[in-house]
Every structure is written in C-alpha cells, then in structure tokens.
Kinemage of the C-alpha trace (Angstrom):
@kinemage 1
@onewidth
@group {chain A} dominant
@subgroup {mainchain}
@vectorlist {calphas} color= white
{ca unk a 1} P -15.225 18.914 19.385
{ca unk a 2} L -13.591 16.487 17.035
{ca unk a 3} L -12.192 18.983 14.088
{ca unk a 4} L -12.794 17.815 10.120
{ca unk a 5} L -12.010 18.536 6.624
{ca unk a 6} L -13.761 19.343 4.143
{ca unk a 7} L -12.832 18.613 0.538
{ca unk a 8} L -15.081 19.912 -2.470
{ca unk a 9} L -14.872 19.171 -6.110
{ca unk a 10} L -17.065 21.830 -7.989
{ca unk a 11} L -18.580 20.652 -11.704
{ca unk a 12} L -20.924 22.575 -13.898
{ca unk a 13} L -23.652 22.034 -12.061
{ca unk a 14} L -22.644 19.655 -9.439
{ca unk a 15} L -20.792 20.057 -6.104
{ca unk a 16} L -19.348 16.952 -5.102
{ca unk a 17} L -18.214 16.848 -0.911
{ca unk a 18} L -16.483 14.629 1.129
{ca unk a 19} L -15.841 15.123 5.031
{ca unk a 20} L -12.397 13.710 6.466
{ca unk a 21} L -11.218 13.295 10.174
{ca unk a 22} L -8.131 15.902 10.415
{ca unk a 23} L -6.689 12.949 12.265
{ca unk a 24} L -2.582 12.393 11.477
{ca unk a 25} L -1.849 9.737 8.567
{ca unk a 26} L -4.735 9.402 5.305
{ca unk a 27} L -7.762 9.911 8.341
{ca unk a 28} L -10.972 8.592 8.093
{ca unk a 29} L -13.768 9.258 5.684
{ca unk a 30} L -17.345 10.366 7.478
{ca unk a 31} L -19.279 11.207 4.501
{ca unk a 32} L -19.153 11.798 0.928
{ca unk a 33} L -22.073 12.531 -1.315
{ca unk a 34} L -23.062 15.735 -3.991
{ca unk a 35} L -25.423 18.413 -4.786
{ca unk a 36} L -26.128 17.630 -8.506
{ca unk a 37} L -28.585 19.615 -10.817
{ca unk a 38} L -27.432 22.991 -9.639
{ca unk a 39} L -29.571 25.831 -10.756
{ca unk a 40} L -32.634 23.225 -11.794
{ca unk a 41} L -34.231 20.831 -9.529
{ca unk a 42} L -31.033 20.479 -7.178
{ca unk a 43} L -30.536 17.924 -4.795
{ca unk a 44} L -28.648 16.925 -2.145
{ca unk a 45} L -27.346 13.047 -2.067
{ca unk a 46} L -25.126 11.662 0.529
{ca unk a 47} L -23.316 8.714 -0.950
{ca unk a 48} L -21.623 7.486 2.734
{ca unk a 49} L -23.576 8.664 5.796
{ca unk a 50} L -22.078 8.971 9.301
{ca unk a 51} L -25.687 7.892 10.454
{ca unk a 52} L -28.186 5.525 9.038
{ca unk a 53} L -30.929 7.475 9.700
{ca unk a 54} L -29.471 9.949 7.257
{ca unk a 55} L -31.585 11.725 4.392
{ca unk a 56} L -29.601 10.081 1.196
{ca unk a 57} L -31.667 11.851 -1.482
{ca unk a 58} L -33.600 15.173 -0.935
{ca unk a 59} L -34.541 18.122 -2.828
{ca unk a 60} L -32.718 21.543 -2.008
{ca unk a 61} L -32.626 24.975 -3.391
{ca unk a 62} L -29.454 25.469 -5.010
{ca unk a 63} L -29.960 27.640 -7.713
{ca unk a 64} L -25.919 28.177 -7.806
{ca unk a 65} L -22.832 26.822 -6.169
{ca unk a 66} L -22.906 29.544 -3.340
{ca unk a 67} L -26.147 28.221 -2.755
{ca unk a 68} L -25.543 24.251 -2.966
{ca unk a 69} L -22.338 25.071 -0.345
{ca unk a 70} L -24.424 26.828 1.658
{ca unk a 71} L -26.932 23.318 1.649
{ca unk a 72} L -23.890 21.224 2.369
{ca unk a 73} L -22.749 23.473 5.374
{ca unk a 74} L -26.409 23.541 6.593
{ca unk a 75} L -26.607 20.081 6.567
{ca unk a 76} L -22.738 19.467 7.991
{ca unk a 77} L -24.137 21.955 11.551
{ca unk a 78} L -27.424 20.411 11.577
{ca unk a 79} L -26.404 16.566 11.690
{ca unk a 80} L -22.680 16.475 13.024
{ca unk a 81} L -22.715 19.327 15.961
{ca unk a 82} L -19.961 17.810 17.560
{ca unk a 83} L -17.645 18.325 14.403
{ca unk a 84} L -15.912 21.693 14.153
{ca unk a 85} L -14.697 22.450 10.679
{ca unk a 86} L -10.721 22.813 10.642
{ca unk a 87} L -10.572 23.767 6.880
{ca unk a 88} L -11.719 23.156 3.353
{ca unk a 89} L -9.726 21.893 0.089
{ca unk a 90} L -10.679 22.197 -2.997
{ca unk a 91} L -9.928 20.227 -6.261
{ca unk a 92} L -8.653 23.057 -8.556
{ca unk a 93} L -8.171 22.093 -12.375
{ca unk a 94} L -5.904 24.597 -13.641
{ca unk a 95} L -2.682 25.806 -12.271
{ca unk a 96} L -0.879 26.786 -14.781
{ca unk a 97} L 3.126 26.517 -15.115
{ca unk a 98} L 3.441 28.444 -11.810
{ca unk a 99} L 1.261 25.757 -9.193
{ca unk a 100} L 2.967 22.741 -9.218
{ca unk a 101} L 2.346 21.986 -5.524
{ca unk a 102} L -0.937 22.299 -3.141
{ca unk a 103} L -1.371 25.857 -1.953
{ca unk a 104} L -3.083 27.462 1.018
{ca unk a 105} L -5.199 30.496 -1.045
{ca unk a 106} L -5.122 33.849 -0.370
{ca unk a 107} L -5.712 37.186 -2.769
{ca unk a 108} L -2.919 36.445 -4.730
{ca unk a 109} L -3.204 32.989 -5.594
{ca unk a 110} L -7.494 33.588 -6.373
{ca unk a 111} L -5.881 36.342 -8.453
{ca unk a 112} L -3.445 34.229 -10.224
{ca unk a 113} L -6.040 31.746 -10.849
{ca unk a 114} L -8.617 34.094 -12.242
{ca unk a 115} L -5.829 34.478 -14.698
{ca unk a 116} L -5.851 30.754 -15.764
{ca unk a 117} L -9.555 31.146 -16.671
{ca unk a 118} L -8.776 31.118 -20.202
{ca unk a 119} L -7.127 28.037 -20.256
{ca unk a 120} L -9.909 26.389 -18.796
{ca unk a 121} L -13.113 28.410 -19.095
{ca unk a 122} L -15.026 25.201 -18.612
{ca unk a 123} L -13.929 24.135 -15.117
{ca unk a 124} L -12.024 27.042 -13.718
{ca unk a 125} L -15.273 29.547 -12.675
{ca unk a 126} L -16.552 26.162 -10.545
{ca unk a 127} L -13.709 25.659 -9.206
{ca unk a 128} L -13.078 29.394 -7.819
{ca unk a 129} L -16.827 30.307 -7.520
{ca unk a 130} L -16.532 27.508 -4.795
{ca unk a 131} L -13.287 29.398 -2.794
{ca unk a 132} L -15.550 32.679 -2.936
{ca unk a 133} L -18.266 31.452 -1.300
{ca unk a 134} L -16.717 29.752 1.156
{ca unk a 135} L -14.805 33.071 1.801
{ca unk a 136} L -18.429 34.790 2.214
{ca unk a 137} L -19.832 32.111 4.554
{ca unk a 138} L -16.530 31.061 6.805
{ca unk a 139} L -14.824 34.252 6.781
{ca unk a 140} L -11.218 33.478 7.503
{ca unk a 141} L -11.148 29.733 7.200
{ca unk a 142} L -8.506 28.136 6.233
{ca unk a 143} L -8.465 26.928 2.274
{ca unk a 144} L -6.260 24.559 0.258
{ca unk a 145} L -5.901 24.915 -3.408
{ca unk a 146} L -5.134 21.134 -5.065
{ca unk a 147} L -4.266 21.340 -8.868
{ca unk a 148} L -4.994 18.647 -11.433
{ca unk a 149} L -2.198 19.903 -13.799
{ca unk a 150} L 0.420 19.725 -10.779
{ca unk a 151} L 1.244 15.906 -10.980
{ca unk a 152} L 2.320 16.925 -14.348
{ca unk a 153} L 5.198 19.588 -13.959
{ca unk a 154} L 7.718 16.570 -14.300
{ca unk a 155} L 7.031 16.113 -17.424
{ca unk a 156} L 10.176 16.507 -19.906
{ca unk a 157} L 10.240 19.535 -22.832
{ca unk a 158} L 9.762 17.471 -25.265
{ca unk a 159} L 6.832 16.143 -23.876
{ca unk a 160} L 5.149 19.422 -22.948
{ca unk a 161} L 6.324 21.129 -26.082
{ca unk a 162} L 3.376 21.593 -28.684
{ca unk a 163} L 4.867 21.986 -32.432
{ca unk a 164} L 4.121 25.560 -32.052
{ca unk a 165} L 6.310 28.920 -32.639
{ca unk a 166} L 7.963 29.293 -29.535
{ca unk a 167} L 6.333 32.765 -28.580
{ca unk a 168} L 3.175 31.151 -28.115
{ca unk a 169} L 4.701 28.350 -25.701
{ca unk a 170} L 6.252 31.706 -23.668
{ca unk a 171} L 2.492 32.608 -23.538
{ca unk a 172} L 1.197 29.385 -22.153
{ca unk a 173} L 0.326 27.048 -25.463
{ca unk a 174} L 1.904 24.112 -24.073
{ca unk a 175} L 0.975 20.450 -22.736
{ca unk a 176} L -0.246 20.642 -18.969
{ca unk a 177} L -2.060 17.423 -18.623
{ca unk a 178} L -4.916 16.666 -16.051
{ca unk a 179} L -6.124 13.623 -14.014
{ca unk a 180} L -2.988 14.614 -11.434
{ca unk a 181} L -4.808 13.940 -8.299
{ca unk a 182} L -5.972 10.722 -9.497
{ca unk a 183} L -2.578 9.784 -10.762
{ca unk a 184} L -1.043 10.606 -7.455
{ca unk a 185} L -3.161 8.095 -5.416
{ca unk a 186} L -2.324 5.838 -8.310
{ca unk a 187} L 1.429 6.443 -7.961
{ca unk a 188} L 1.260 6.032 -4.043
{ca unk a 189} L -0.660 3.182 -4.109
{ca unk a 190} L 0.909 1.289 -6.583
{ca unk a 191} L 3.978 -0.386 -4.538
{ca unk a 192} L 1.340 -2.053 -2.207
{ca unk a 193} L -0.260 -3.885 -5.468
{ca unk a 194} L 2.617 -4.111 -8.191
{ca unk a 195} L 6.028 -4.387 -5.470
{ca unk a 196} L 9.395 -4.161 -6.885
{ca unk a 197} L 7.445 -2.866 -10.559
{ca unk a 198} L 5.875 -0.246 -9.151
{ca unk a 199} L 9.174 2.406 -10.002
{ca unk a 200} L 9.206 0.781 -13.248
{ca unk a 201} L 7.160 1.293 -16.002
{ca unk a 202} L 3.698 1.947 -15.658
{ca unk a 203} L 0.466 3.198 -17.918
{ca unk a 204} L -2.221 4.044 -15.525
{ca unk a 205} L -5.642 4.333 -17.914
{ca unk a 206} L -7.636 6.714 -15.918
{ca unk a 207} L -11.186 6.189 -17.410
{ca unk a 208} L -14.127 7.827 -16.602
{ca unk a 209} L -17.141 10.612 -17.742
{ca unk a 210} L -12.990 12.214 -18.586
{ca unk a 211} L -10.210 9.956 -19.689
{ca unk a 212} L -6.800 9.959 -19.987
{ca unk a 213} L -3.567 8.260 -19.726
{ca unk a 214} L -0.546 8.547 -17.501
{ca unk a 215} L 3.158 7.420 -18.342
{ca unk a 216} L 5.244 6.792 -14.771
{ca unk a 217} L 8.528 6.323 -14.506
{ca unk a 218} L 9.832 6.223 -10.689
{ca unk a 219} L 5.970 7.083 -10.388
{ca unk a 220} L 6.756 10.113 -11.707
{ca unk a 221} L 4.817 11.854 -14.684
{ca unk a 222} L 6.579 11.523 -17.892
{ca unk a 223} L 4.058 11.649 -20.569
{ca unk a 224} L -0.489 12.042 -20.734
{ca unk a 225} L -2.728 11.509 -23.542
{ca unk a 226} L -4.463 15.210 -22.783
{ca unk a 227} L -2.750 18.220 -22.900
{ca unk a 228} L -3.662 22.161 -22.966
{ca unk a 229} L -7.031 21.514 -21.965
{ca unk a 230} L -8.899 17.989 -20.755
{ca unk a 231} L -10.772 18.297 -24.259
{ca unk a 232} L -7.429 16.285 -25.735
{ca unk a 233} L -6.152 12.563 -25.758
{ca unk a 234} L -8.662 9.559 -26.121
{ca unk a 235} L -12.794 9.896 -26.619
{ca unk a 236} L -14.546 10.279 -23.561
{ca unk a 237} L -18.258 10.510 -22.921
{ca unk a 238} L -19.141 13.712 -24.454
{ca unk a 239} L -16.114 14.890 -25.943
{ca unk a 240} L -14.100 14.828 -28.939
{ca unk a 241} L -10.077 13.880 -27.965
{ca unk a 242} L -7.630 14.059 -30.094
{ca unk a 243} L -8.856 16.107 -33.517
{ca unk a 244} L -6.956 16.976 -37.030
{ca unk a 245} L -7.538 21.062 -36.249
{ca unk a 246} L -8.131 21.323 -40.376
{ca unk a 247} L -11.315 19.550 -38.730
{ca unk a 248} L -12.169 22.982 -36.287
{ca unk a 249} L -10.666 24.840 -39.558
{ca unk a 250} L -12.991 23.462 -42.216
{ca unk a 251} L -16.055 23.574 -39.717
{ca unk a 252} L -15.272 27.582 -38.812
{ca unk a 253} L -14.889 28.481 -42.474
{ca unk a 254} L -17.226 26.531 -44.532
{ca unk a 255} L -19.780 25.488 -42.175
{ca unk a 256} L -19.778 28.917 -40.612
{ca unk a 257} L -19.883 27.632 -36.703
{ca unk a 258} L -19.300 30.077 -34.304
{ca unk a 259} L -16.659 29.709 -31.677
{ca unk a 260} L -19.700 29.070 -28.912
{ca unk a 261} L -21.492 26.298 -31.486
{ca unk a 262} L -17.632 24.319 -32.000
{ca unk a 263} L -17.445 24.580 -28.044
{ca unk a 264} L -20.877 22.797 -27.791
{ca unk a 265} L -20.157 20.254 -30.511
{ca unk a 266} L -16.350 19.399 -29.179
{ca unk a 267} L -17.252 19.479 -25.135
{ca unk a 268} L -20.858 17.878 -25.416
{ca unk a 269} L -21.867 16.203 -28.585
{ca unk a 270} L -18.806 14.122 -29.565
{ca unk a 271} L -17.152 10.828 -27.992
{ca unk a 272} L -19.570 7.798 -27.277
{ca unk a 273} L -22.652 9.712 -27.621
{ca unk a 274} L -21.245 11.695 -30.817
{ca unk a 275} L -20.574 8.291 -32.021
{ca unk a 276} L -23.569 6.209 -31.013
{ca unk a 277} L -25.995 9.025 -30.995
{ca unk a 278} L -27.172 7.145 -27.918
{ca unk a 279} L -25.545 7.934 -25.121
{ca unk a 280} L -22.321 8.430 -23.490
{ca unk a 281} L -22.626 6.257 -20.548
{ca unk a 282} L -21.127 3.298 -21.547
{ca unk a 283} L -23.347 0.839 -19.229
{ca unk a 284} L -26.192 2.189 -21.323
{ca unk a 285} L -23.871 1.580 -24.843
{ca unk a 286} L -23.581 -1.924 -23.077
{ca unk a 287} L -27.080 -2.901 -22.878
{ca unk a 288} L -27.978 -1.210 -26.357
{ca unk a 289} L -28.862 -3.293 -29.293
{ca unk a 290} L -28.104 -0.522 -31.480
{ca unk a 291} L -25.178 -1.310 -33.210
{ca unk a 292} L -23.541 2.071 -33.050
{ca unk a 293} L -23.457 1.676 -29.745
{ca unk a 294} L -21.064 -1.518 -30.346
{ca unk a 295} L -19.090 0.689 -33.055
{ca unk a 296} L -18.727 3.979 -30.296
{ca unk a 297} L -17.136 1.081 -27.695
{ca unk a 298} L -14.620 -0.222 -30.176
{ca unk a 299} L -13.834 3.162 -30.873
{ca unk a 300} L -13.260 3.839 -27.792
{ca unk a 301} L -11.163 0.332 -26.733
{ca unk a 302} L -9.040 1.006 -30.224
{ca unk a 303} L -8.279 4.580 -29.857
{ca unk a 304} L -7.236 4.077 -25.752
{ca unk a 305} L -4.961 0.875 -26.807
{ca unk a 306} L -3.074 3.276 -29.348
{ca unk a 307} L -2.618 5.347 -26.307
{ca unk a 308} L -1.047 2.918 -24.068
{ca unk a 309} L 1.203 1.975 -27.062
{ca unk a 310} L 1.991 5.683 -27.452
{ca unk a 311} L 2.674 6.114 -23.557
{ca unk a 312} L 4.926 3.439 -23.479
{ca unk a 313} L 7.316 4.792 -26.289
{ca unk a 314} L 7.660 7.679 -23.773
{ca unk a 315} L 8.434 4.755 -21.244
{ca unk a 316} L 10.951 2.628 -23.871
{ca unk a 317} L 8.412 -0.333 -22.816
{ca unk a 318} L 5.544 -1.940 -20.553
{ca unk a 319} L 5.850 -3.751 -17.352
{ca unk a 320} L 2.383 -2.479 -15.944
{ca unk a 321} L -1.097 -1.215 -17.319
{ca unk a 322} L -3.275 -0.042 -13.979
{ca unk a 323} L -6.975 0.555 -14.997
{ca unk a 324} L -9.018 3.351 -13.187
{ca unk a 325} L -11.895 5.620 -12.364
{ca unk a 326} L -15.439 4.598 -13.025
{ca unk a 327} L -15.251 2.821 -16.354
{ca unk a 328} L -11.641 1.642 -15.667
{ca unk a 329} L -12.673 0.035 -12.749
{ca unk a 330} L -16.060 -1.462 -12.863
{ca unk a 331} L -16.621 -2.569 -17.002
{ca unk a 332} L -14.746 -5.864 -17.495
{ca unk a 333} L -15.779 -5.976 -20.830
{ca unk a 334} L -13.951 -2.168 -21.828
{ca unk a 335} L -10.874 -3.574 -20.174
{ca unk a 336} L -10.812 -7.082 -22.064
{ca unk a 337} L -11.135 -4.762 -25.690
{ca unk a 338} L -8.287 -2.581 -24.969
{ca unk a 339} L -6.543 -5.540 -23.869
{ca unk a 340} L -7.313 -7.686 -26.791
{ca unk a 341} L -5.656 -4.717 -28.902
{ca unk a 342} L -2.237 -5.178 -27.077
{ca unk a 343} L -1.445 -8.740 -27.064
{ca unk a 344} L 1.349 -8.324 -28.926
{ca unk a 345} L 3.324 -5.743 -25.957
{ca unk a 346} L 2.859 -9.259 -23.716
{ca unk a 347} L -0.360 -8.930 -21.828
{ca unk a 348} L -2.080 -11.681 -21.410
{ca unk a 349} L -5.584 -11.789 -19.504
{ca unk a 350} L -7.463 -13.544 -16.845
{ca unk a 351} L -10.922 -13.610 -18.047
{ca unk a 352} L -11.661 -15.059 -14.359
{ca unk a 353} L -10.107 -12.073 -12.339
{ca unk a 354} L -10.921 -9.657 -15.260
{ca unk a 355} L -14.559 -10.568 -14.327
{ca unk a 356} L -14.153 -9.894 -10.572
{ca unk a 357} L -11.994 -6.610 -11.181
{ca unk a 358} L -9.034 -7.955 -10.111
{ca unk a 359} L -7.090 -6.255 -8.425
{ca unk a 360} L -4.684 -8.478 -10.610
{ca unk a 361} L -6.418 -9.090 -14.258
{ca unk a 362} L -3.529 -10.679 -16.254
{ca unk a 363} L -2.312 -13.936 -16.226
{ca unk a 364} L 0.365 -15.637 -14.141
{ca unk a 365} L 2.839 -15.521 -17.438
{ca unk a 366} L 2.078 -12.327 -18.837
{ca unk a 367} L 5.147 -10.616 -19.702
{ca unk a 368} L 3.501 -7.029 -18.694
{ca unk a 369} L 1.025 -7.167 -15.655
{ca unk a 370} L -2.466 -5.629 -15.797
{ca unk a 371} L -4.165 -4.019 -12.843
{ca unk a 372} L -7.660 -2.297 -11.456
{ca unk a 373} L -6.692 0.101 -8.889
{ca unk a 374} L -9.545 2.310 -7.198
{ca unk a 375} L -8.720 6.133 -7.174
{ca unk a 376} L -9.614 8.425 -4.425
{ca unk a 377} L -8.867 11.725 -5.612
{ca unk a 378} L -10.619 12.889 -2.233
{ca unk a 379} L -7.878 11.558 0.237
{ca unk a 380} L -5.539 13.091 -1.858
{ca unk a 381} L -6.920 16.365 -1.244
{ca unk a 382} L -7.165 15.508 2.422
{ca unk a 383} L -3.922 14.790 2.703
{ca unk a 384} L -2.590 18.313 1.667
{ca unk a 385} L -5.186 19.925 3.459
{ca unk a 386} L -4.095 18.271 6.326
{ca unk a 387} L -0.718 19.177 5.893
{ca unk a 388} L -1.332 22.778 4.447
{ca unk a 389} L -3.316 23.802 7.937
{ca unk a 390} L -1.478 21.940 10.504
{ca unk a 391} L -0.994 23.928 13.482
C-alpha cells in the first residue's frame, strides 16, 4: 500500500483537507477539498479528486469537527483502499514564544497549547479539537503540529515589542504575527520568480478572507502588519485591523458593549462588509453598484499601500512587492489600486500582465518589481510532516 499524508486546516465551522504522497521531495497532491457548514447543513466538497467519478459536493452529518474528520476518514477508506495513512499535520495558529519550529504532538505540547487558548480563543479550540479527534479515531498515529506564528520568531525586539509596561510583554502581550505558513512557501519560492532579488527586499501582501503583510530580508521575517492576534494590521473581510483602542474604550464605557458584543462587532461586522454594509467578498463589492461598495475597496487598497510603505521602513527600501492568497492573486483590479498608491517608491505597472496575473505585473523599468505568487500553505505542512515522521 502506497502510504499518504494527511494535512488538515480546522476553521469555525469548516475543515479544510488535503491528501499528499509521503513520497521524498514536496510529493504529490491526490486530493484537496473541505467539510464546510459544520454543525448546520454540512457538506463534504472535494476540490481535486484522485478519480473523476468522484462525489464533489454531497451532504454529510457533521454536526462538529470530530464528526466532519470522521466524514473525511470515511470517505479517504472507502475510495482510496490502497492508501495507508502514514500521518496527519495540522495547521496550528498559535504557538506562542515557545513553538517556533513544526512539532510532532504529544501530552505536553496539546497541554502547552491549551495554554495559548487565550491568545487566540477564535482559532485555537479548531485547531486542537481537530488533534483530539484524530487521537480518538487513529489511536497512536503519528501528528505534526505546524504554527502560523513560527515564521515570525525572527522578528527583531523592536519589532515584536508593543509600547506596553514590560511585565505584561513577560506575560505574553507582544507582536507574534500570523500568515507564517503562507509566508514560508512565499520565501521558498521566491528565488525561482524574483533571482538574485529574492534575499533582498521583499513585501509579500498576503490577501485573503485574512490579510496581512510580510517584511523579508534574506527571506527572513523582519516585520507583519498583524500582531497579538490576526484581528490587527490592514481591513480584511469581516474584521476591523488596526483600531485607536480609545475606540474599544469609548464603545465599553459609554455604549455599554459587553466584551462578547465588541468580539462580534471587531471579528464579524467590520472591514469590507462593516464598510459597505454589503458584503465582504470583494468579487461581490466588485460587481455592486452601491457605491459603498467602491468606498470599502479604496479603503481597503489605501490602508494596505500604507502598509507596504510601513513594511519597507522596516526593510530601509523596496526592490519587490509579491501579491498573494485569494484576493492577492486573482483581483487585478485590488492589485492596480494599491499599486496606483505607491508610484512614487518606483513601481510601475503592466496593465497587460496585471490582467493575466502575472506572474510578473510591473513593467520592464520599474525601479521595484511587482509579483503574483500562488501560496500553498498545504505543501508546507506536508513538508514537515514528512520530515517530522520519517522513519
């Protein structure tokens, strides 16, 4: 039997999956696809199939994430017998200041994450409730902890330093940053596109449903636009970025909002659809006559170009921007606003390659290059697996 890996990515009520050869090297993807609406009308979509005649979309009971693994593992024994599973990794957000590698999990490490919860009450129960159900069904397989904060730990003190008494840094308060597993494909990949630039200095714009930004230097971490949780940095979809805290201040004391009701309005009402009070898909913003839905994109091109400019003060200049992740990747016209707003660092676009998503979107005589790089957080997560569990 030819042995696989899987690699999970737990949401709030989603469980995204992805099965990799264990072969040497990156291996080779045999399916990838989610169980989304977890704990309502949950079903099971495969997004890559290993066989055509493959169910893509059908309805499961899944009425929590033990549940939805349990469909995925069903499905994995029914239609590929002849693949033995070798061991599962798991996209962890949190690690905290300790984690700053990939880690096989055992008692103490679960324990050590339950820990973290605080930090990231949002993301963390997925993420674990996913390792302890596993445990329950696959007693004794092996399991690979991958941390989003990780890429980070190279950042400097000054950039990981909040302006905070120092106790409360000792206790945690400080800058972590997220996105790492995307930025690491970013930062391996980037010598095949960008050559001799790629150790220079690069902005990678990792923008998606979450966005951030990444400062490399030697492809190393230096400085992100979010910071003790992913609820920092630019807008996103749903939520707020960067806020004056007299903001959370003013609402607690003379608006009277509970701590639950600011969590709500920060995580799920703000960004695009805070803005447009349409949506926070920004295809739908796109198509929308509405014109909030114009003012909630500007917004968002204005407030990411002020990021790049920030991220390259940590850099002392540009010679790269590398756009990302779903919106980063796929809406031209997102990446020709942010673009417009830093003509003056020296990038100059292609409008033609722009529209074709490059992989090359600036011009032949722009002093700093622009880029659209596909992330694969997945084969990331392969890749330590695979290393993590090698016999």
């Amino acid at each position: 039997m030819s042995a696989i890996l899987l690699i999970l990515n737990a949401g709030s009520s989603t469980l995204k999956f992805a099965i990799h050869t264990r072969a040497a090297g990156n291996g080779t993807l045999i399916a990838r696809g989610l169980v989304d609406a977890i704990g309502q009308d949950a079903r099971l979509r495969l997004l890559t199939a290993p066989d055509a005649a493959d169910a893509h979309d059908v309805a499961v009971a899944a009425a929590d994430h033990a549940q939805a693994l349990a469909q995925v593992l069903g499905w994995l024994d029914a239609r590929c017998p002849a693949l033995r599973l070798h061991a599962v990794g798991h996209r962890v957000v949190h690690g905290g200041s300790d984690y700053t590698a990939p880690v096989r999990v055992d008692a103490r490490v679960l324990a050590d994450l339950d820990a973290l919860m605080p930090l990231s009450p949002l993301h963390q129960p997925h993420c674990l409730a996913g390792i302890r159900a596993l445990s329950r069904l696959r007693s004794g397989l092996p399991q690979v902890a991958c941390f989003d904060t990780a890429f980070h730990h190279t950042l400097p003190a000054h950039a990981r330093r909040f302006a905070l008494p120092r106790e409360l840094e000792a206790r945690g308060i400080r800058r972590y940053g997220f996105h790492g597993l995307s930025y690491e494909f970013i930062a391996g990949a980037l010598p095949e596109y960008l050559g001799e630039t790629a150790d220079r200095r690069v902005v990678v714009a990792h923008l998606g449903n979450g966005a951030s930004l990444c400062a490399l230097q030697q492809r190393r971490s230096v400085e992100t636009s979010m910071s003790f949780t992913p609820l920092d940095g630019i807008p996103m979809a749903t939520r707020c970025g960067a806020l004056d805290p007299g903001v959370v201040l003013h609402l607690l004391r003379a608006h009277g909002m509970r701590p639950d009701e600011l969590d709500t309005l920060l995580h799920h009402r703000s960004g695009l659809l805070g803005v447009s009070g349409i949506s926070g898909d920004v295809r739908v913003l796109q198509q929308h006559s509405d014109p909030r839905a114009a003012e909630a994109l500007e917004l968002f091109a204005y407030r990411t170009a002020q990021a790049v400019a920030a991220h390259a003060v940590a850099l002392g200049g540009l010679d790269a921007l590398v756009f990302t992740a779903g919106i980063g990747e796929h809406a031209a016209s997102v990446r020709a606003d942010i673009v417009r707003h830093l003509a003056w660092l020296g990038i100059a676009l292609d409008d033609a390659a722009n529209a074709c998503h490059g992989p090359c979107i600036s011009t032949s005589d722009s002093r700093v290059s622009a880029w659209v790089i596909p992330t694969d957080e997945e084969q990331i997560i392969a890749r330590h697996t695979r290393a993590l569990t090698a016999a």
